[in-house]
gemmi code that builds the backbone of each chain (N, CA, C; Angstrom):
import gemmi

chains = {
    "A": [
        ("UNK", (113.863, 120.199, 93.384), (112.820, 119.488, 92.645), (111.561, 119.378, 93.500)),
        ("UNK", (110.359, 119.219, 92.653), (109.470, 119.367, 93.268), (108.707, 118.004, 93.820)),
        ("UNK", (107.959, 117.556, 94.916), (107.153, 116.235, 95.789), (106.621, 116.272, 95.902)),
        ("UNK", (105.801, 115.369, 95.867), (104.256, 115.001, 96.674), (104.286, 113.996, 97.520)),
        ("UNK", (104.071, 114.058, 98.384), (104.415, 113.012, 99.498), (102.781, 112.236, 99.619)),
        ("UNK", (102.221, 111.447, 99.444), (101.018, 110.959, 100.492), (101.137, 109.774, 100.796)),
        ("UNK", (101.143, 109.783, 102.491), (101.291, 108.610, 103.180), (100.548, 107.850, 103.414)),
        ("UNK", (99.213, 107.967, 102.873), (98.701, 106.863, 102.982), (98.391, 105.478, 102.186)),
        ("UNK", (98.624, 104.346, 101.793), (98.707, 103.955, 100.670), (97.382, 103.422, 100.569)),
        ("UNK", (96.500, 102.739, 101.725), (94.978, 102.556, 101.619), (94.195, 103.075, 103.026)),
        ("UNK", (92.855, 103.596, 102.677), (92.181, 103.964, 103.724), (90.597, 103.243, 103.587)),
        ("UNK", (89.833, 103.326, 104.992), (88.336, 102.949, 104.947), (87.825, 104.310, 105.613)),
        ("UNK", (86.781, 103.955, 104.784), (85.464, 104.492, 105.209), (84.514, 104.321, 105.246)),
        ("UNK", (83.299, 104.740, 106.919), (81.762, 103.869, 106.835), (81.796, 105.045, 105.842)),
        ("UNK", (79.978, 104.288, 105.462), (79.819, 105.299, 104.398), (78.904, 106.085, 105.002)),
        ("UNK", (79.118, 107.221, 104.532), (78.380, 108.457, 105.036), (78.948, 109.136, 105.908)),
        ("UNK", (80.230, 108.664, 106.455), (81.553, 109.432, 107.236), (82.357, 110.328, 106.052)),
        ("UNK", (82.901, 111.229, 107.088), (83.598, 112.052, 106.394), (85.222, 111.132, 106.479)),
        ("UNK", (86.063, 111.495, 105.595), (87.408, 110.991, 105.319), (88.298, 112.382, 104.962)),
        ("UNK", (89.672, 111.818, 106.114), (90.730, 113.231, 104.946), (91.572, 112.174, 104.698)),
        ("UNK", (91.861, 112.702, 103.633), (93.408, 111.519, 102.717), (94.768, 112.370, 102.644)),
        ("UNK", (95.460, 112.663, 103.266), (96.672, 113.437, 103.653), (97.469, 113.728, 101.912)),
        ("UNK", (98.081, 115.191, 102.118), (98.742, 115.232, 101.008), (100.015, 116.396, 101.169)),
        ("UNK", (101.229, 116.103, 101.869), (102.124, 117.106, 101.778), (103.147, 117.280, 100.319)),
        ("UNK", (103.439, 118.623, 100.387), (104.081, 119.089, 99.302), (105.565, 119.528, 99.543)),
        ("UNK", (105.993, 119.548, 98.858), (107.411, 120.190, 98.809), (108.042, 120.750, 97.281)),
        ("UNK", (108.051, 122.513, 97.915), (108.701, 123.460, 96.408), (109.399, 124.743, 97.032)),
        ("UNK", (110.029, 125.069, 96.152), (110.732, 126.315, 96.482), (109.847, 127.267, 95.732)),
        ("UNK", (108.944, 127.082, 94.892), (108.202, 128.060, 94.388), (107.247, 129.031, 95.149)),
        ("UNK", (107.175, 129.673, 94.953), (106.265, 130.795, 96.210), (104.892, 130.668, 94.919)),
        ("UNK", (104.820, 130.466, 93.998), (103.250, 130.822, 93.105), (103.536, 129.291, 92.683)),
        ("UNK", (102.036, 128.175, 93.123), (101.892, 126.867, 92.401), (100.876, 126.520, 92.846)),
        ("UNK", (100.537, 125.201, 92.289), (98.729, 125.279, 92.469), (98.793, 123.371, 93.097)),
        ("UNK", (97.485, 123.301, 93.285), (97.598, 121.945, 93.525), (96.116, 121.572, 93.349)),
        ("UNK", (96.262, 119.630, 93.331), (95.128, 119.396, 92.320), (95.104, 118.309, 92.836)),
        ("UNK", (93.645, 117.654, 93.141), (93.510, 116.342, 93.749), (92.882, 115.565, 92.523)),
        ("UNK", (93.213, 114.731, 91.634), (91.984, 113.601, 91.233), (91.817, 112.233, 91.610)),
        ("UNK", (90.715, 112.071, 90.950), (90.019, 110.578, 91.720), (90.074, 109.894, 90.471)),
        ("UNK", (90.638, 108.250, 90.943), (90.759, 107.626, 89.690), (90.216, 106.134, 89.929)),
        ("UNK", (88.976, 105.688, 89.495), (87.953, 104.530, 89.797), (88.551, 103.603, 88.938)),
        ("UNK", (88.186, 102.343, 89.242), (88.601, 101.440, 88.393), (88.860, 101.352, 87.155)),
        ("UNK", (88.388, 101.977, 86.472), (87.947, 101.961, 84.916), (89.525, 102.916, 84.369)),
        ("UNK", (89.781, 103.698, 85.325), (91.206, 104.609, 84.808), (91.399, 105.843, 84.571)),
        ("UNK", (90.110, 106.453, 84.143), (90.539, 107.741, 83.899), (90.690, 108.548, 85.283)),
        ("UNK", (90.795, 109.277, 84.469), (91.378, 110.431, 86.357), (90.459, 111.362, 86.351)),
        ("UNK", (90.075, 111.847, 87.130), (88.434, 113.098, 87.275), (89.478, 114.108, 87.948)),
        ("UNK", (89.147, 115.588, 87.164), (89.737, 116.401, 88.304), (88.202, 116.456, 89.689)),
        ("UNK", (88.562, 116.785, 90.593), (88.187, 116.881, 91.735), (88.278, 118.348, 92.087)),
        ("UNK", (89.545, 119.106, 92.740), (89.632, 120.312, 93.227), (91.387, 120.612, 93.146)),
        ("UNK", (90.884, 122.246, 92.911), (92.429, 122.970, 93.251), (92.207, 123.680, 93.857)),
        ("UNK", (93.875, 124.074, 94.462), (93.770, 125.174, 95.449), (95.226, 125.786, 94.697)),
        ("UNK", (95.389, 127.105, 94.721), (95.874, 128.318, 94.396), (96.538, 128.707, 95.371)),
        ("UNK", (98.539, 128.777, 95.185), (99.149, 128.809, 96.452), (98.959, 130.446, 97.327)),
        ("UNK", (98.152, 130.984, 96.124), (97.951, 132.789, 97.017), (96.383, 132.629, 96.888)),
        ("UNK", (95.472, 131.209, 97.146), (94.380, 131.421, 97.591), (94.134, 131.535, 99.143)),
        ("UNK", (93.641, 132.732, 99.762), (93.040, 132.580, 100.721), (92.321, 132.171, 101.359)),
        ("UNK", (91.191, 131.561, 100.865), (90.271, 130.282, 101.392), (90.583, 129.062, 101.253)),
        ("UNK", (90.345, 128.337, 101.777), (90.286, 126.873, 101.527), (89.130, 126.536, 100.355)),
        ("UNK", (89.956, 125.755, 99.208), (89.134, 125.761, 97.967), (87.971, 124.370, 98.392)),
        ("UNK", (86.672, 124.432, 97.745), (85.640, 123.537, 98.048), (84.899, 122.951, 96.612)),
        ("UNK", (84.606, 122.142, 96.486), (83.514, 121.308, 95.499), (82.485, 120.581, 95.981)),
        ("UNK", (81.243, 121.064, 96.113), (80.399, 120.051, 96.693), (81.086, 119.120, 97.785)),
        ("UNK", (80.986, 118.435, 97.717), (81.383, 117.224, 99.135), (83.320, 116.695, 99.213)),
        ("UNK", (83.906, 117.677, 98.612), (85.149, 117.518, 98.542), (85.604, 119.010, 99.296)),
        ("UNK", (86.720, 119.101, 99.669), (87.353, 120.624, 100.513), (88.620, 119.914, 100.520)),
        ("UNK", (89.384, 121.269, 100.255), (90.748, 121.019, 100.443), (91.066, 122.104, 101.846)),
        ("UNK", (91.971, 121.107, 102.436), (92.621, 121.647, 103.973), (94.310, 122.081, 103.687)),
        ("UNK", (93.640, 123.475, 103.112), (95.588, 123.620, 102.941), (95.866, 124.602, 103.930)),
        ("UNK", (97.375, 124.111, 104.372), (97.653, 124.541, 105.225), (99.293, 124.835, 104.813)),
        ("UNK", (99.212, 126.153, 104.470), (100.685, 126.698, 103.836), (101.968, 126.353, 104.295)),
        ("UNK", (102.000, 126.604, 105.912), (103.311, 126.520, 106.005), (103.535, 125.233, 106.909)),
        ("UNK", (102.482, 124.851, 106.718), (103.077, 122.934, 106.931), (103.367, 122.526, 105.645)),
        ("UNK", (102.864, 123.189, 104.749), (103.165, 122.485, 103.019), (102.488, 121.247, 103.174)),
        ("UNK", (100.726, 121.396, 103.660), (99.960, 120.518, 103.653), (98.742, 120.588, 102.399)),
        ("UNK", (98.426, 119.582, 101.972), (96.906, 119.709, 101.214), (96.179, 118.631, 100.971)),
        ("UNK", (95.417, 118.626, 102.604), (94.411, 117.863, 102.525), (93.334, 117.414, 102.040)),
        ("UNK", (92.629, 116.567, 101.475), (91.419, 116.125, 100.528), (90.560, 115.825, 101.706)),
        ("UNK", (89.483, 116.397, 102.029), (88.360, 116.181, 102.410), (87.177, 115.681, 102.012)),
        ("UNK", (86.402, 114.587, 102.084), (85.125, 114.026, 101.731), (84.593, 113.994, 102.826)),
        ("UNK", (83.058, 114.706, 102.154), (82.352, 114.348, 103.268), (81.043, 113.616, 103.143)),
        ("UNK", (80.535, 112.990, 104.105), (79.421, 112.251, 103.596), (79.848, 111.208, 102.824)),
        ("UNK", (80.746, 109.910, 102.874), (81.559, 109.669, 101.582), (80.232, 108.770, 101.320)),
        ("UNK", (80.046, 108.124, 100.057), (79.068, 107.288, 99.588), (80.091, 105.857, 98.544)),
        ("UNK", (79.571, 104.880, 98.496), (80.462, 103.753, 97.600), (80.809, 103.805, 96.656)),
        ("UNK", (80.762, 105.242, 95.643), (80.874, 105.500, 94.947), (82.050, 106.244, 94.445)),
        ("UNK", (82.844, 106.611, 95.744), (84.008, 107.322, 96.579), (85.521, 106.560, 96.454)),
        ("UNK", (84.658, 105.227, 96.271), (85.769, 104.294, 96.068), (86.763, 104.140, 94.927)),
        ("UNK", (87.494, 104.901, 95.298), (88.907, 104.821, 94.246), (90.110, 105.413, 94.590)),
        ("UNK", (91.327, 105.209, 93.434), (92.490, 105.848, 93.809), (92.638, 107.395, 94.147)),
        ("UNK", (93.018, 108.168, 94.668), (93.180, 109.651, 95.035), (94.266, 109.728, 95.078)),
        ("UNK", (94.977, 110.721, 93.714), (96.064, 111.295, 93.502), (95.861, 112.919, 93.945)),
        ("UNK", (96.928, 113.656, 94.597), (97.241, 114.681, 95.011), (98.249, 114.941, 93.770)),
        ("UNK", (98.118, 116.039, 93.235), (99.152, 117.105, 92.045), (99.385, 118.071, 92.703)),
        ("UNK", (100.946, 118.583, 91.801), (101.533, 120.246, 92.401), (101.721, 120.203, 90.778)),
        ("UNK", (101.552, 121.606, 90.348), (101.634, 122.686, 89.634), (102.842, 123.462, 89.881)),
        ("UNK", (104.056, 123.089, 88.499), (104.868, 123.795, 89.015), (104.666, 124.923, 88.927)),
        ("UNK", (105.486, 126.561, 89.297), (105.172, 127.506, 88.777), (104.525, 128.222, 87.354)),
        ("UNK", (103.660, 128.485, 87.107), (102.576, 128.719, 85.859), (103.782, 129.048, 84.294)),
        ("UNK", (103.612, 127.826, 83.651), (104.541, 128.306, 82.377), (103.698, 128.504, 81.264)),
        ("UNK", (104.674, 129.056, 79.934), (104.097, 129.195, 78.878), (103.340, 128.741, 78.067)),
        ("UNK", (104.045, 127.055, 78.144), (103.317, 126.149, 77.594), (102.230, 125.383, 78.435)),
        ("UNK", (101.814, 125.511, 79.067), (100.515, 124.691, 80.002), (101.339, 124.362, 81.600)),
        ("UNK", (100.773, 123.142, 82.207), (100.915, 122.969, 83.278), (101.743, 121.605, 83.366)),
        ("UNK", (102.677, 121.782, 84.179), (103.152, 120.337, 84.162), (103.406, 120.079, 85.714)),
        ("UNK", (102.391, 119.147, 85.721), (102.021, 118.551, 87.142), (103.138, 117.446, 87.821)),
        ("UNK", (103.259, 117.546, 88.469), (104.023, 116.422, 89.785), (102.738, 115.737, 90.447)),
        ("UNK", (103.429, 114.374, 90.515), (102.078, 113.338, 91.144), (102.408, 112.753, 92.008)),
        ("UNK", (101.465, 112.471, 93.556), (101.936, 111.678, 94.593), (101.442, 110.416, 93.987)),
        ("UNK", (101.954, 109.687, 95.451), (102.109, 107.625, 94.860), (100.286, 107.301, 94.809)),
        ("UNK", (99.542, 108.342, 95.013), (98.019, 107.831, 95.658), (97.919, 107.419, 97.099)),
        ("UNK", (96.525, 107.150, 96.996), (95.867, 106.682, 98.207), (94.890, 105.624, 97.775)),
        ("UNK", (94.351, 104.662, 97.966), (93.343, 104.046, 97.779), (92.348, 104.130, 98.922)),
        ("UNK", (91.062, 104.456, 98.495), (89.919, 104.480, 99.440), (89.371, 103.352, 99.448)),
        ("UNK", (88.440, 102.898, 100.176), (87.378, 102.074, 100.402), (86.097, 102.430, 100.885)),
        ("UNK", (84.715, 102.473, 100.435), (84.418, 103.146, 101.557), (83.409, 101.456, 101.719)),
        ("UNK", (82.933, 101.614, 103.180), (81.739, 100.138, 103.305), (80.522, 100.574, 103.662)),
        ("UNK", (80.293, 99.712, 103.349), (78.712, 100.269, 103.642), (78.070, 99.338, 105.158)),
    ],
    "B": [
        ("UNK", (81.049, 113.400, 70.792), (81.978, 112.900, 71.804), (83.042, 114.477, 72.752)),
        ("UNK", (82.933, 113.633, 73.781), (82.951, 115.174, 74.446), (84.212, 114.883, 75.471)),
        ("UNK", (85.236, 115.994, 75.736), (86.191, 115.748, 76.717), (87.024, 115.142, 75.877)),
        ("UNK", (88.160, 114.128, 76.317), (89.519, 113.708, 76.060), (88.976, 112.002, 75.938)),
        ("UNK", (88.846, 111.986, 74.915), (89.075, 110.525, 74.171), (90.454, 110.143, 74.060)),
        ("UNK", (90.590, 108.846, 73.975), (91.478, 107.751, 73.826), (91.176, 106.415, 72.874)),
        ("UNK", (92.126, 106.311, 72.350), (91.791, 104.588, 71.659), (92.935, 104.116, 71.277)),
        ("UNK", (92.834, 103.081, 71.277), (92.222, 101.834, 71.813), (92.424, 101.929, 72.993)),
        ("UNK", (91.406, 101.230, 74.102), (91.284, 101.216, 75.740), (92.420, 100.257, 76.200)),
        ("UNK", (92.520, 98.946, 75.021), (93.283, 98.100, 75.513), (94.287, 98.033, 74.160)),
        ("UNK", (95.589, 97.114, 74.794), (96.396, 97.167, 73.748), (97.507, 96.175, 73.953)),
        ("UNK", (97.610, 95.063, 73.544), (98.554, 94.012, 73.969), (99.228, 93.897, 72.159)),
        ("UNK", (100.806, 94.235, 72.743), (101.455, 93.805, 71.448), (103.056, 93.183, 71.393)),
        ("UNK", (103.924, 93.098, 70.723), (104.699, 92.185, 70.895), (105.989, 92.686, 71.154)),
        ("UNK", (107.117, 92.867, 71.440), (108.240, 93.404, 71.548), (108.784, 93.978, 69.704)),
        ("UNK", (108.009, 93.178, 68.733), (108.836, 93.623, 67.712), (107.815, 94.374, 66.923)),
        ("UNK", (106.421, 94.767, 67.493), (105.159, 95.121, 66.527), (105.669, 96.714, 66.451)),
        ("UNK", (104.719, 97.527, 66.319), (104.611, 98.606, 65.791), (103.526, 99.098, 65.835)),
        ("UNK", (102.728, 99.947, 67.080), (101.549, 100.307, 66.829), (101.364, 102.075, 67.339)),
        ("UNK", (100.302, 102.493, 67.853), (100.039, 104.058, 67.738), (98.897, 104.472, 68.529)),
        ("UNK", (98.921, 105.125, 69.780), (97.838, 105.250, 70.391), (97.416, 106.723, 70.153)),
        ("UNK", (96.088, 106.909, 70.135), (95.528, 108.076, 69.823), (94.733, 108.751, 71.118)),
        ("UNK", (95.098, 110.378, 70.634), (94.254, 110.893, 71.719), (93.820, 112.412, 71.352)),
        ("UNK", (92.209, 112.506, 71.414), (91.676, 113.305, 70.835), (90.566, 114.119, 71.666)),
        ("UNK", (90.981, 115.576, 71.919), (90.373, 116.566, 73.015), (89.561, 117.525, 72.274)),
        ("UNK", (88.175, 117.411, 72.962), (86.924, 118.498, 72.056), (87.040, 119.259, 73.057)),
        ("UNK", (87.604, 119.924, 73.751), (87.818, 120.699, 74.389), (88.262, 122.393, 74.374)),
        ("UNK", (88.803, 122.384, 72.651), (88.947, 123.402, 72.567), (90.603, 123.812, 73.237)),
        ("UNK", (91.002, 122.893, 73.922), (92.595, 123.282, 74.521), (93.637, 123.776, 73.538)),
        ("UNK", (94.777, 123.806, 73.708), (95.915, 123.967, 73.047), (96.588, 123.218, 73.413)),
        ("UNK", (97.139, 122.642, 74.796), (97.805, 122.308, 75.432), (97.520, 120.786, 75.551)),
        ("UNK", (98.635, 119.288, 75.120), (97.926, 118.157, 75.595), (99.385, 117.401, 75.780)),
        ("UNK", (99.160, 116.443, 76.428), (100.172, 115.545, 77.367), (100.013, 114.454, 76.894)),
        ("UNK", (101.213, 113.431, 77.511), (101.314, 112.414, 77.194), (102.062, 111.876, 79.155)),
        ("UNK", (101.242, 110.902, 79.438), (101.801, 110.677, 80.870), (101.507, 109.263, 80.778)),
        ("UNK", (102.598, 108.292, 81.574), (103.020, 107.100, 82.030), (102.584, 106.864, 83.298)),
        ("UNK", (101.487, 105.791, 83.423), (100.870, 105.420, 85.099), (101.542, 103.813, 85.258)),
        ("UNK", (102.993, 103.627, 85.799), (103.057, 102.189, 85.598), (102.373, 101.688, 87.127)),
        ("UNK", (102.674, 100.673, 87.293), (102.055, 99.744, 88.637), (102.769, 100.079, 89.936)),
        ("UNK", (103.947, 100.905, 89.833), (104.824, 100.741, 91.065), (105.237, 102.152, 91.087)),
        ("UNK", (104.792, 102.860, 90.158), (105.481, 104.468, 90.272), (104.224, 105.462, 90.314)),
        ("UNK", (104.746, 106.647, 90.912), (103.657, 107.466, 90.836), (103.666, 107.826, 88.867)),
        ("UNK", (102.097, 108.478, 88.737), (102.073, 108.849, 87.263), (103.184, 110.163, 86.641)),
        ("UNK", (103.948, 109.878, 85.441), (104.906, 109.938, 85.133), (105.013, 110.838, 83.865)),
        ("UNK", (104.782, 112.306, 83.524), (104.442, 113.291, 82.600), (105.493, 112.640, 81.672)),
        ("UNK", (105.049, 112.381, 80.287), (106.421, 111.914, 79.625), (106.672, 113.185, 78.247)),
        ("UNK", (105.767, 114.116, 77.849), (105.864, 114.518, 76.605), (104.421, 115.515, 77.258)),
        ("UNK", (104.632, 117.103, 76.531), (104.129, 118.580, 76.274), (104.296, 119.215, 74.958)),
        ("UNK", (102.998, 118.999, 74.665), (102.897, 119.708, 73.182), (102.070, 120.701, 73.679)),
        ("UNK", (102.722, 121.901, 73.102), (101.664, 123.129, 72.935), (101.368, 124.257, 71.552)),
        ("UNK", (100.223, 124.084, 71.077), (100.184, 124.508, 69.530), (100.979, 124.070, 68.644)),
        ("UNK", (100.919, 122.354, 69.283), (101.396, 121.395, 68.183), (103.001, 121.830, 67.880)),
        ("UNK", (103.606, 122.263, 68.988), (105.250, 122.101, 69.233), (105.484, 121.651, 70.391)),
        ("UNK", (106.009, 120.708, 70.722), (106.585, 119.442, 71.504), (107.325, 120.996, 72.670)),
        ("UNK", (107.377, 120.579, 73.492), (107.755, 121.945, 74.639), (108.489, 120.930, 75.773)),
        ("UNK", (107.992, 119.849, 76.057), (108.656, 119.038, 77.044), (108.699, 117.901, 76.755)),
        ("UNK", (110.140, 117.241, 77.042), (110.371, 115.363, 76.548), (111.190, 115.223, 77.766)),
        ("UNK", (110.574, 114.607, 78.437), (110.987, 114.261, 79.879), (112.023, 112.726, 79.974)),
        ("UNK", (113.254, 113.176, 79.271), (113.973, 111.930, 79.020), (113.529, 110.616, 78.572)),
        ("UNK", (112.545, 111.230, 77.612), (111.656, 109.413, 77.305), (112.681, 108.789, 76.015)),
        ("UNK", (112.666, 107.512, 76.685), (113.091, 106.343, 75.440), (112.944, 107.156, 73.677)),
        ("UNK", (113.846, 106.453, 72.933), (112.933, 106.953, 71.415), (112.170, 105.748, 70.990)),
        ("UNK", (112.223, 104.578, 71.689), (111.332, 104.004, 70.710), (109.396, 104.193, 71.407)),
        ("UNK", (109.271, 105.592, 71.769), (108.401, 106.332, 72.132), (108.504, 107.157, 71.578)),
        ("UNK", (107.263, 107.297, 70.259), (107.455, 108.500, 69.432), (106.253, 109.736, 69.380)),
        ("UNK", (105.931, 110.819, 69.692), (105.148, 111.501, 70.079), (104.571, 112.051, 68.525)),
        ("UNK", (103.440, 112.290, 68.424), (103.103, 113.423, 67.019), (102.040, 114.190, 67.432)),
        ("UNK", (101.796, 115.784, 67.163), (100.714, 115.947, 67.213), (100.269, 116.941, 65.795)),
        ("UNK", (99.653, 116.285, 65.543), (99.107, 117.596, 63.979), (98.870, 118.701, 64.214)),
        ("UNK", (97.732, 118.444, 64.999), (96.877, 119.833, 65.125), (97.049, 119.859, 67.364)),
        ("UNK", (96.393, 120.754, 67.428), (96.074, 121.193, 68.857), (95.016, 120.244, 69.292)),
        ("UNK", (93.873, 119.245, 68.825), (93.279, 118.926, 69.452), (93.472, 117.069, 68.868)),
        ("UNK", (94.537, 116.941, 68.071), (95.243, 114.931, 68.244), (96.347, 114.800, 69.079)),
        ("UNK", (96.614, 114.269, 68.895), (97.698, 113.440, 69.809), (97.729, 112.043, 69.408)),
        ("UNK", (99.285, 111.818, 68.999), (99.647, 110.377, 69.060), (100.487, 110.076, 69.781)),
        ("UNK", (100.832, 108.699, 70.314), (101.679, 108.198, 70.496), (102.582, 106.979, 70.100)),
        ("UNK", (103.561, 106.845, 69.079), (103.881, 105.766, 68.448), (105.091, 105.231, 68.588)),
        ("UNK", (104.614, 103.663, 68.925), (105.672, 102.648, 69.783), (106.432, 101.569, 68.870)),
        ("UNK", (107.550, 101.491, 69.184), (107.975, 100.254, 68.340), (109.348, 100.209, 68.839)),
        ("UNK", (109.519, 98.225, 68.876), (110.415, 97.961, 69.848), (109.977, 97.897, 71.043)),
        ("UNK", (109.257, 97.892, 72.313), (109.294, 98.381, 73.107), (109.226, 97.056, 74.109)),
        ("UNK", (109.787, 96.895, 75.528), (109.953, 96.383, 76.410), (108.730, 95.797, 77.025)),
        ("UNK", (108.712, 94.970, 77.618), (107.820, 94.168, 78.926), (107.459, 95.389, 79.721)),
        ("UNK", (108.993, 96.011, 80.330), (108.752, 97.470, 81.519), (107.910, 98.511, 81.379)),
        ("UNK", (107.618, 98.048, 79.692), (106.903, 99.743, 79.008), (105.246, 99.441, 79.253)),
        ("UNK", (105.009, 98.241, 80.096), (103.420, 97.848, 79.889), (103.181, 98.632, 81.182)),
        ("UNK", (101.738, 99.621, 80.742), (101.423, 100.642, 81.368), (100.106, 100.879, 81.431)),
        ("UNK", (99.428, 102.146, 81.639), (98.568, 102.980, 81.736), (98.975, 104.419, 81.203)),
        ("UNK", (98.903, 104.263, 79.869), (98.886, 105.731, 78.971), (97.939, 106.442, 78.739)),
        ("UNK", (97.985, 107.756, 79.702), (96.840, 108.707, 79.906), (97.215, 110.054, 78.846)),
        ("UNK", (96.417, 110.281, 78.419), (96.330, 111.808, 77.589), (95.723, 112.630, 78.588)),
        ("UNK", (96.003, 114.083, 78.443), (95.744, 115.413, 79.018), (95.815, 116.174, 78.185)),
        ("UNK", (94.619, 117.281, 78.683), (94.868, 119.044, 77.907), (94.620, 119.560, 78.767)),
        ("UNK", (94.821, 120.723, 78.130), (94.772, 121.982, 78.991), (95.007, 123.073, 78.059)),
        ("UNK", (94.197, 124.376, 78.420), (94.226, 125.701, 78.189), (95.644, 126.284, 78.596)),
        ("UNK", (96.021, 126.574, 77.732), (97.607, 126.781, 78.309), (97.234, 128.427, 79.364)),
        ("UNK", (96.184, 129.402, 78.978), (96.079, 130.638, 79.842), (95.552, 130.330, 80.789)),
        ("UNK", (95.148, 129.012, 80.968), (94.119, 128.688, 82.455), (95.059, 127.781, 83.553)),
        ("UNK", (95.610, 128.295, 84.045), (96.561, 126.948, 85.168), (95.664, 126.004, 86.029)),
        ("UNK", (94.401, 126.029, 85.983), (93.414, 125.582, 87.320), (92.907, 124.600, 86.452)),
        ("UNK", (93.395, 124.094, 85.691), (92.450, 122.533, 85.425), (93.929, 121.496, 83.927)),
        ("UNK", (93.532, 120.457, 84.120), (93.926, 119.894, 83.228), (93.074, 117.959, 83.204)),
        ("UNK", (92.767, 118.471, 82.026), (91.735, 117.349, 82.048), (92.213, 115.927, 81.549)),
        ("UNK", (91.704, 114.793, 82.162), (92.643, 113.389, 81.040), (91.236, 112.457, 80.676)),
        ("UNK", (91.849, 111.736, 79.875), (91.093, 110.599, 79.102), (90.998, 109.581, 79.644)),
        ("UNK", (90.318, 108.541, 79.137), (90.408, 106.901, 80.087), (91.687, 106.194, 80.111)),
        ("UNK", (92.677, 106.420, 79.328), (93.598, 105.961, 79.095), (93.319, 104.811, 78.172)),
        ("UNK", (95.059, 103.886, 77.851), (95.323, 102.854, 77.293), (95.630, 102.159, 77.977)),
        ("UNK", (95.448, 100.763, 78.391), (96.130, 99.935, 79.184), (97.007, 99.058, 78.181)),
        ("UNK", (98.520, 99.241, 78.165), (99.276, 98.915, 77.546), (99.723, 97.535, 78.059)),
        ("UNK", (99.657, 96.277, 77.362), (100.770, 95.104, 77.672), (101.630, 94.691, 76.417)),
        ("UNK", (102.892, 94.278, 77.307), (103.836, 94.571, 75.922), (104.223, 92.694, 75.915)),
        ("UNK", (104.348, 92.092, 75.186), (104.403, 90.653, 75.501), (105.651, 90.333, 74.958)),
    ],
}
model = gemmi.Model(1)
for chain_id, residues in chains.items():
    chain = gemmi.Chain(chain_id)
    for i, (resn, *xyz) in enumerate(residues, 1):
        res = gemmi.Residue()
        res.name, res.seqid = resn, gemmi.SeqId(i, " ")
        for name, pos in zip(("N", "CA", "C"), xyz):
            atom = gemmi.Atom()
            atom.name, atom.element = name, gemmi.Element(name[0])
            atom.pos, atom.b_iso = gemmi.Position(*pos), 0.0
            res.add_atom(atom)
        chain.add_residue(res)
    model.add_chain(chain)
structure = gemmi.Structure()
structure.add_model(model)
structure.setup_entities()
């Protein structure tokens, strides 16, 4: 079965520092994807970024980067520059292997950010 | 109205009521979800409809009843339901040929009294 592990349950940040919010995985699948969103008070969930387990770069969005690192079965969320606006829950997703019917994601416990000003 | 709507935002009802949360994607998807965010668990995929045939029921309760008409509603309809069942009910779609995104709504914040 497939995990998301993230150990962190809250983090700070000054603002305008960069932050990574840790995110290990665990699958026997060799093809799966992974997916960070951000979820602010209000609830909904924003996708943020994926990374593609046969991507070769490290995937990027404006001021977000993911630090994957394959055979630690790592996938780090990077912010940089964070601003107060940053402030919310951060869920890490795995993608199980690509099915017929759509995607059915696995979710870590979160992270909560802070950032201060 | 654009993206993955939801309604009602809020929703407090009684152990013996009977009500129905809606969720509606201009998105053009095929693909839409039904997922459980309670307070103490990570978020919890409960139900996969794709072209409006149910594809995944992730051992959910029945007095959790799923419908979808078409490819771009979604219901969810409750009755009976527990104190435990008070939640954060998020809708999702997705392009079933696209694996790189799946989008959600504001959710429902469910209390069950």
């Amino acid at each position: 079965a497939q995990k998301i592990t993230q150990t962190q349950p809250g983090m700070f940040v000054q603002e305008k520092e960069a932050v990574t919010l840790d995110c290990t995985y665990d699958t026997s699948d060799q093809s799966y994807g992974l997916f960070w969103y951000k979820q602010p008070s209000s609830g909904e969930m924003i996708f943020l970024i994926y990374q593609g387990s046969y991507d070769e770069q490290n995937a990027t969005e404006g001021r977000y980067s993911l630090n994957f690192q394959k055979a630690r079965k790592s996938a780090n969320l990077v912010i940089s520059a964070s601003q107060l606006g940053d402030s919310a829950m951060y869920f890490c997703a795995m993608r199980e292997a690509l099915m017929e019917y759509g995607n059915k994601l696995v979710f870590g416990a979160g992270t909560i950010l802070r950032v201060k000003s | 109205e654009t993206g993955v709507t939801q309604t009602p935002r809020h929703l407090v009802m009684g152990m013996t009521n009977k009500k129905s949360l809606k969720c509606e994607q201009h998105l053009g998807h095929n693909a839409m979800y039904w997922y459980k965010q309670s307070a103490k668990k990570p978020l919890e995929l409960m139900f996969v409809y794709n072209f409006k045939e149910q594809t995944e029921n992730n051992s959910v309760p029945s007095r959790f009843s799923p419908e979808c008409p078409n490819s771009s509603h979604l219901f969810l309809h409750l009755h009976t339901l527990q104190p435990e069942d008070s939640a954060l009910y998020l809708c999702a779609s997705s392009q079933v040929s696209n694996p790189y995104e799946q989008y959600f709504g504001p959710g429902t914040r469910l209390t069950v009294t």
